[in-house]
C-alpha positions in Angstrom: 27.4 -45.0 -139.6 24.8 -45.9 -137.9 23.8 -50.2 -138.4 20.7 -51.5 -137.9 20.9 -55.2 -138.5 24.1 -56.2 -137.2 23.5 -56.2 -133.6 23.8 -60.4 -132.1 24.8 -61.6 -135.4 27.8 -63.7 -136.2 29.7 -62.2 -138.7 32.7 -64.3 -140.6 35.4 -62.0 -142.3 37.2 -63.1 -144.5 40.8 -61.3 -145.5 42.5 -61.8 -148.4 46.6 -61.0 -149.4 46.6 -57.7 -150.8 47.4 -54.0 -149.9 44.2 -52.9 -148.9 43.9 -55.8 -146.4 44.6 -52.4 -144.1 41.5 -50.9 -144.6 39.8 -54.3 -143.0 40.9 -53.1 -139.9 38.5 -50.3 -139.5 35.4 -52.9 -141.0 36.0 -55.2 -138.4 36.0 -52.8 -135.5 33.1 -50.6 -136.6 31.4 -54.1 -137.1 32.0 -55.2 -133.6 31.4 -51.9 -132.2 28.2 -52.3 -133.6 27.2 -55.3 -131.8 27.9 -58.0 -134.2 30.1 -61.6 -133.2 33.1 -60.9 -135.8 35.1 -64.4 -136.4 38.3 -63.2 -138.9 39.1 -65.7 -141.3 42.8 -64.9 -143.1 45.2 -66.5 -145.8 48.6 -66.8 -145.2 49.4 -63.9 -147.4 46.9 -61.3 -145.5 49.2 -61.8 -142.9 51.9 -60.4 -144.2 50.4 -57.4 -145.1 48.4 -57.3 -141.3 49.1 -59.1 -138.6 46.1 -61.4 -137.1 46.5 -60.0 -133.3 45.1 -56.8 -134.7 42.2 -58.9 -135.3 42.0 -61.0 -132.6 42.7 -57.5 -130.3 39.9 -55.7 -132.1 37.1 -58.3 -132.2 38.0 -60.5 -128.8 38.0 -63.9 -131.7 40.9 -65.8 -132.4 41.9 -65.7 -135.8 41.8 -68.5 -137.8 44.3 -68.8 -140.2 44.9 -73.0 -141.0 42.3 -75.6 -142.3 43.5 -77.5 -139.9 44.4 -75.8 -136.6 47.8 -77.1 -134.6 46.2 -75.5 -131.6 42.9 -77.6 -131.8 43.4 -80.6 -134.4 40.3 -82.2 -133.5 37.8 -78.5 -134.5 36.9 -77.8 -138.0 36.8 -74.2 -138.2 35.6 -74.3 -142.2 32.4 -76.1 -141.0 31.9 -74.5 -137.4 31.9 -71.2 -139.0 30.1 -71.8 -142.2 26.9 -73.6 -140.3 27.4 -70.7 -137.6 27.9 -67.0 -139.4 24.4 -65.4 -140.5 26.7 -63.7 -142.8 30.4 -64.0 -144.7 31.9 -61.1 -145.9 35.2 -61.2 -148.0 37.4 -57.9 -148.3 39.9 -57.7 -149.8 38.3 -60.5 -152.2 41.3 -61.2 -154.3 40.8 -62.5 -158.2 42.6 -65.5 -156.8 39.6 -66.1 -154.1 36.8 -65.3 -156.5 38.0 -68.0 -158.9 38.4 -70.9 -156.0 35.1 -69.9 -155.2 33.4 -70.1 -158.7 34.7 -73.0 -159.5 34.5 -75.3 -156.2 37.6 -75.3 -155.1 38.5 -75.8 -151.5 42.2 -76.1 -151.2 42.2 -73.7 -148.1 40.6 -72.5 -144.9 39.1 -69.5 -147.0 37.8 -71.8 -150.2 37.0 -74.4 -147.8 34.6 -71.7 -145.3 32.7 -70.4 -148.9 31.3 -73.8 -150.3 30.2 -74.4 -146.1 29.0 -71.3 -145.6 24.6 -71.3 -145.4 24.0 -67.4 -145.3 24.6 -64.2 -147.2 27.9 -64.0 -148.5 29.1 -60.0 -149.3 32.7 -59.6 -151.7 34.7 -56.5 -151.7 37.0 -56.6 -154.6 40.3 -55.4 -154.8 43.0 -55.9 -157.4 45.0 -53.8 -159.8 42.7 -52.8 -163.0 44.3 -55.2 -165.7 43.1 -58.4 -163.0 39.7 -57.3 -162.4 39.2 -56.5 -166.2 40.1 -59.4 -167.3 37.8 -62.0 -168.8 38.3 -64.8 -166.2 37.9 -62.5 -163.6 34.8 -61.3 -165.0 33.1 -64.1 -165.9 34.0 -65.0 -162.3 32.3 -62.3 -161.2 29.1 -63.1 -163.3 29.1 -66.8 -162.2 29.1 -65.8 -158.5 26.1 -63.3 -158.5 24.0 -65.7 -160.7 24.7 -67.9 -157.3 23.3 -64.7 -155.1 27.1 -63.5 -154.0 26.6 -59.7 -153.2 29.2 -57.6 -154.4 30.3 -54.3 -153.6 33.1 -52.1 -155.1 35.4 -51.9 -156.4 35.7 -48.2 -157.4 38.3 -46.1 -159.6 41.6 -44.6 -157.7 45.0 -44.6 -156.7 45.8 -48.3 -156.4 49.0 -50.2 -154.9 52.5 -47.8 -156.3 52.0 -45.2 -159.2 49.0 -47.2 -160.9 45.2 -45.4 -160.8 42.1 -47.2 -161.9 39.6 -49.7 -161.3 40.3 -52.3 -158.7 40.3 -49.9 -155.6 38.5 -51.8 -152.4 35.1 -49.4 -151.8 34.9 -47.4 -148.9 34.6 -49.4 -145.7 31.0 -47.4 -145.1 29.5 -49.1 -148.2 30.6 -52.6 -147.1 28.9 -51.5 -143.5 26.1 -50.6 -145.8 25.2 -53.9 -147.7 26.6 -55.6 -144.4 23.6 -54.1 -142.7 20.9 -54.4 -145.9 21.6 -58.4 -146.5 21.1 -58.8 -142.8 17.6 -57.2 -143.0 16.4 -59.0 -145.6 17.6 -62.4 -143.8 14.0 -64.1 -142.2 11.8 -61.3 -143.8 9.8 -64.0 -144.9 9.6 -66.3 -142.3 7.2 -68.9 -143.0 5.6 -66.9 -146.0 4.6 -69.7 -148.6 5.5 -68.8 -152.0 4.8 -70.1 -155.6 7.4 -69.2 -158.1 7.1 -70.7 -161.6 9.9 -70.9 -164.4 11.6 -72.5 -167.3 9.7 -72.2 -170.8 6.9 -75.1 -171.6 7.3 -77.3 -174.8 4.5 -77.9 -176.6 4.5 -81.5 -178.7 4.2 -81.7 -183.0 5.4 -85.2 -182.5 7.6 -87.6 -181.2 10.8 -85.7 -181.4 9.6 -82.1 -182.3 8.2 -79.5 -180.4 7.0 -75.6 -180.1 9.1 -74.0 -177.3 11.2 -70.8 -176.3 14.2 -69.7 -174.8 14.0 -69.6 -171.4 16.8 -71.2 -169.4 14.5 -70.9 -165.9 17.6 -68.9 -164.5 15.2 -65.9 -163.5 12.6 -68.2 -161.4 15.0 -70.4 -160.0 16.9 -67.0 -158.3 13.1 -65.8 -157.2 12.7 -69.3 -155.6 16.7 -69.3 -154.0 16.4 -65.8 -152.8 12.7 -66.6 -151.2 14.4 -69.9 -149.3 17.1 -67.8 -148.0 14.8 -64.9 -146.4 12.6 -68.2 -144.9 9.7 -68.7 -147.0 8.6 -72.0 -148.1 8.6 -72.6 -151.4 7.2 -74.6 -154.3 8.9 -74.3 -157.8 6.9 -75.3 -160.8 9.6 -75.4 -163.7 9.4 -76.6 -167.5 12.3 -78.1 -168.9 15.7 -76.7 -168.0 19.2 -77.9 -167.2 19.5 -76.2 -163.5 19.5 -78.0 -160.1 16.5 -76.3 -158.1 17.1 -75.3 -154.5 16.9 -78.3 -152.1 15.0 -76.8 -149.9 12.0 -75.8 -152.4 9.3 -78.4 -153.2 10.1 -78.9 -156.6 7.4 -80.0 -159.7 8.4 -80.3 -162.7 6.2 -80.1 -165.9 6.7 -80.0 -169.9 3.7 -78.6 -171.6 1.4 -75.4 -170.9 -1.7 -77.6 -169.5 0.7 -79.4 -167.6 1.9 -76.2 -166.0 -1.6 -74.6 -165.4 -2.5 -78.2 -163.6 0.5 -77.8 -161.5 0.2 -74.4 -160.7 -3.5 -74.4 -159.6 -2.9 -77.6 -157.5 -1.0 -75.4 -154.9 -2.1 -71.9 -155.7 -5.2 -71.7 -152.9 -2.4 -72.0 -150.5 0.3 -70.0 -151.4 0.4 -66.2 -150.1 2.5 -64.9 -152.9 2.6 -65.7 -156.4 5.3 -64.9 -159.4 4.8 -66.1 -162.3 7.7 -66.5 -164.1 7.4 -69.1 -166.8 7.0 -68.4 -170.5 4.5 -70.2 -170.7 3.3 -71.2 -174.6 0.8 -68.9 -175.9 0.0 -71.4 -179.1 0.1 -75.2 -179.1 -0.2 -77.7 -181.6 -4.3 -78.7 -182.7 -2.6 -82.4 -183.4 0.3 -84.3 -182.1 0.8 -86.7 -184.6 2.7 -89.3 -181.7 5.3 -90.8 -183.8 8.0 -89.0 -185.8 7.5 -87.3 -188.8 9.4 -87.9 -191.9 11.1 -85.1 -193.7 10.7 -87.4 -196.8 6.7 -87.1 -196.8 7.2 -83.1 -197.0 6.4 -80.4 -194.1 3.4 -81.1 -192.0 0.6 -78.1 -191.6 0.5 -77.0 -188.1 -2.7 -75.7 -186.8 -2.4 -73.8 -184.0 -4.8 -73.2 -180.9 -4.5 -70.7 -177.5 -3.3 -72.1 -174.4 -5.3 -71.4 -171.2 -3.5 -68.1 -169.8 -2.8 -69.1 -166.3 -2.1 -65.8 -165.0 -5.5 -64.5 -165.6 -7.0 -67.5 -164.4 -5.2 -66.9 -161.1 -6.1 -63.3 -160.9 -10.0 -64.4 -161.4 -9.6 -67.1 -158.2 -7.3 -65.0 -155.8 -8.0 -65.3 -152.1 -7.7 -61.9 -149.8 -4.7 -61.2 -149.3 -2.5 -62.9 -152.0 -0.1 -61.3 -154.0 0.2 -62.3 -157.5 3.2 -61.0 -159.9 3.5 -61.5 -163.6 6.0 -61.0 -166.1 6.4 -59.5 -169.3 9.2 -60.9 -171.9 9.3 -58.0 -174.9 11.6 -57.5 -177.6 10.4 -53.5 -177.8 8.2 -50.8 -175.8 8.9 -52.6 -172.9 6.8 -49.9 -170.8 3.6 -49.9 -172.8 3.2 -53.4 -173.1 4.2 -53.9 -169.2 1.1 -51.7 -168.7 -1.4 -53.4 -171.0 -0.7 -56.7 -169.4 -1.2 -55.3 -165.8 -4.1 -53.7 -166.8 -5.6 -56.6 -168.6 -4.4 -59.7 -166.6 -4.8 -58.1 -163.1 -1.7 -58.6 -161.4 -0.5 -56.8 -158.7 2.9 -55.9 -160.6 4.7 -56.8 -163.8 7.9 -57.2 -164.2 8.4 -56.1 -168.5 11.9 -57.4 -169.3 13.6 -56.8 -172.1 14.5 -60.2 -174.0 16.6 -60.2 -177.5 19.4 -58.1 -176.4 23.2 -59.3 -175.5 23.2 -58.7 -172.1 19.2 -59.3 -170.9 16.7 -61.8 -171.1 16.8 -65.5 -172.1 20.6 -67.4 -171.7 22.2 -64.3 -170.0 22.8 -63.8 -166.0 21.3 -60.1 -166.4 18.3 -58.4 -166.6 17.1 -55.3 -168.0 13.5 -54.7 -167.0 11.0 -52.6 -165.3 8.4 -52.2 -163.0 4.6 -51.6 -163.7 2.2 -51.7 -160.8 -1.6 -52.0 -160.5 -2.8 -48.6 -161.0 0.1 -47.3 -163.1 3.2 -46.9 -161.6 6.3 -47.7 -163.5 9.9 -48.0 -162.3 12.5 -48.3 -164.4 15.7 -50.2 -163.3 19.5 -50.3 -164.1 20.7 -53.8 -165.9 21.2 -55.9 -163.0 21.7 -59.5 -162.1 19.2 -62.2 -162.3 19.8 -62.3 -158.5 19.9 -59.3 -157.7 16.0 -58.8 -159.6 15.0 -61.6 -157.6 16.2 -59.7 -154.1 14.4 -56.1 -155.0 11.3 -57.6 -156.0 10.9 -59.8 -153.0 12.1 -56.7 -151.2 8.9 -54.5 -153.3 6.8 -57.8 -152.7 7.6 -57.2 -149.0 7.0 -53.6 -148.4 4.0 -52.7 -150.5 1.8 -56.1 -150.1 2.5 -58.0 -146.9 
């Protein structure tokens, strides 16, 4: 097939113990046939499935095999290759692997080269059906593409002896495949500056109490991780939430609605795109009555009054040339509503997720949502990762508006 992005780039494989180690063969040499620097990382048990001068023959590297080569003591080939690769890809990725990796474990030169590793990193599952079913693996799974981990495969077959299901490595033309797309993306926005806001806000009754939501912030902060790793600098305006934000995103954190809207249009003038992700308050408290109430004087009556919707306020100040996104939490007709606020609010696109539901919206690592453009256009997705979103609306943001 033919590979656009490969061409120049250093490419760390990674090979795992397991039969379909094999199949790596061909990956490696259609990748360096391609152009691409290919630097094979292998556990001790690959190699007994393949032998590492197949590698080294195909792709002109020496393989590395030891944390802590006998033949060069003094390199660190974890570090040199994880600061180095543009991209890691893993195939097989064994259950064994995936865990290590979830959990921060670096015991080996594989573990070791993920937790170093500063670019895209690409798994290719393999593993008989009853491992990659189970729940460990699975969560696993889930963990690693809330952290941006591309995964491909694996797909239903014949698997190692007379056992058939799913755990079969994908074909070696669809790891080319999302080889080829992550490199693309990589530096697409180079210098772009972008304005991502998240978390819910928490408006104050009194001391201890307040009017809030569910958001965890997991959507923004992936919209703000994904943007850092295609090169755009990035401010993140988050409410209150329990994640770490990027390190390399300028980071401002805020509580209530005003204090978001402050924040917000502090930075705006100078940022070329803008997604607003936060769920922002829509009510807030007429009084806060400072100290703690007292369940003993009996249930206080809450009057409440609108917050100042930042989104249109945006909309109403936008420079030429910036691209503002919104977003749309619903609990039903995810569609119309999408439209009405894109009509109303004036946003170039609105993402209408579906919140309320087991597997999208608030506390979960997956989204089901759509897309509803200026005009109106609508898209409708597959449930995907919160990752994932992030990547194909940069990748719509990127396209259609820049």
């Amino acid at each position: 097939m033919e590979l656009s992005n490969v061409a120049g780039k250093v490419i760390g494989l990674g090979v795992c113990g397991g039969i379909a180690a094999y199949k790596v063969v061909e990956l490696a040499r259609e990748l360096t046939q391609a152009g691409a620097d290919v630097r094979v990382v292998m556990t001790p048990s690959a190699t007994e499935f393949v032998g590492a001068i197949t590698f080294s023959t195909l792709t002109g590297n020496p393989v590395r095999t030891e944390l802590f080569p006998k033949e060069a003591p003094s390199q660190i080939p974890h570090t040199d290759l994880g600061r180095t690769a543009d991209l890691i890809v893993i195939a097989p990725a064994t259950a064994k692997t995936m865990a290590k990796f979830a959990r921060g474990i670096s015991d080996d030169l594989m573990s070791a080269l993920l937790l170093s590793a500063k670019g895209p990193i690409v798994m290719a599952p393999a593993m008989h059906t009853e491992m990659w079913e189970n729940e460990a693996t699975q969560e696993n799974v889930q963990t690693l593409k809330a952290r941006g981990v591309r995964f491909v495969g694996p797909d239903s077959g014949p698997l190692a002896g007379p056992d058939v299901g799913v755990g079969r490595l994908t074909e070696v033309t669809n790891i080319l495949a999302a080889i080829d797309e992550e490199l693309g993306r990589t530096e697409d926005l180079t210098d772009v500056r972008v304005l991502v806001t998240a978390g819910g806000t928490q408006e104050p009754i009194d001391a201890v109490r307040f009017i809030g939501n569910r958001s965890s912030g997991t959507m923004g902060f992936a919209l703000a991780a994904e943007a850092i790793r295609r090169g755009a600098k990035v401010t993140l305006i988050s409410g209150p939430t329990h994640l770490v934000p990027p390190s390399a995103a300028e980071f401002v954190s805020v509580a209530t609605a005003a204090e978001m809207e402050q924040a917000v249009m502090d930075v705006a003038s100078d940022a070329r795109v803008i997604i607003m992700n936060a769920a922002v308050s829509d009510w807030r408290p007429v009084k806060n009555w400072g100290e703690k109430l007292k369940k003993a004087d009996g249930p206080p009556t809450i009057e409440l009054e609108p917050t100042q919707d930042v989104l249109i306020d945006l909309v109403s100040r936008r420079r030429d040339g910036q691209v503002i996104v919104g977003f749309a939490a619903e609990t039903q007709e995810l569609e119309r509503h999408a439209l009405e606020k894109v009509g109303k609010k004036g946003a170039d696109l609105i993402v209408g997720n579906l919140v309320g539901t087991e597997d999208s919206g608030f506390g979960v690592q997956t989204n089901r949502a759509l897309l509803a453009f200026r005009g109106g256009e609508v898209r409708e997705l597959p449930i995907m990762s919160k990752r994932e979103l992030a990547g194909l609306i940069l990748d719509l943001v990127k396209e259609r508006f820049l």
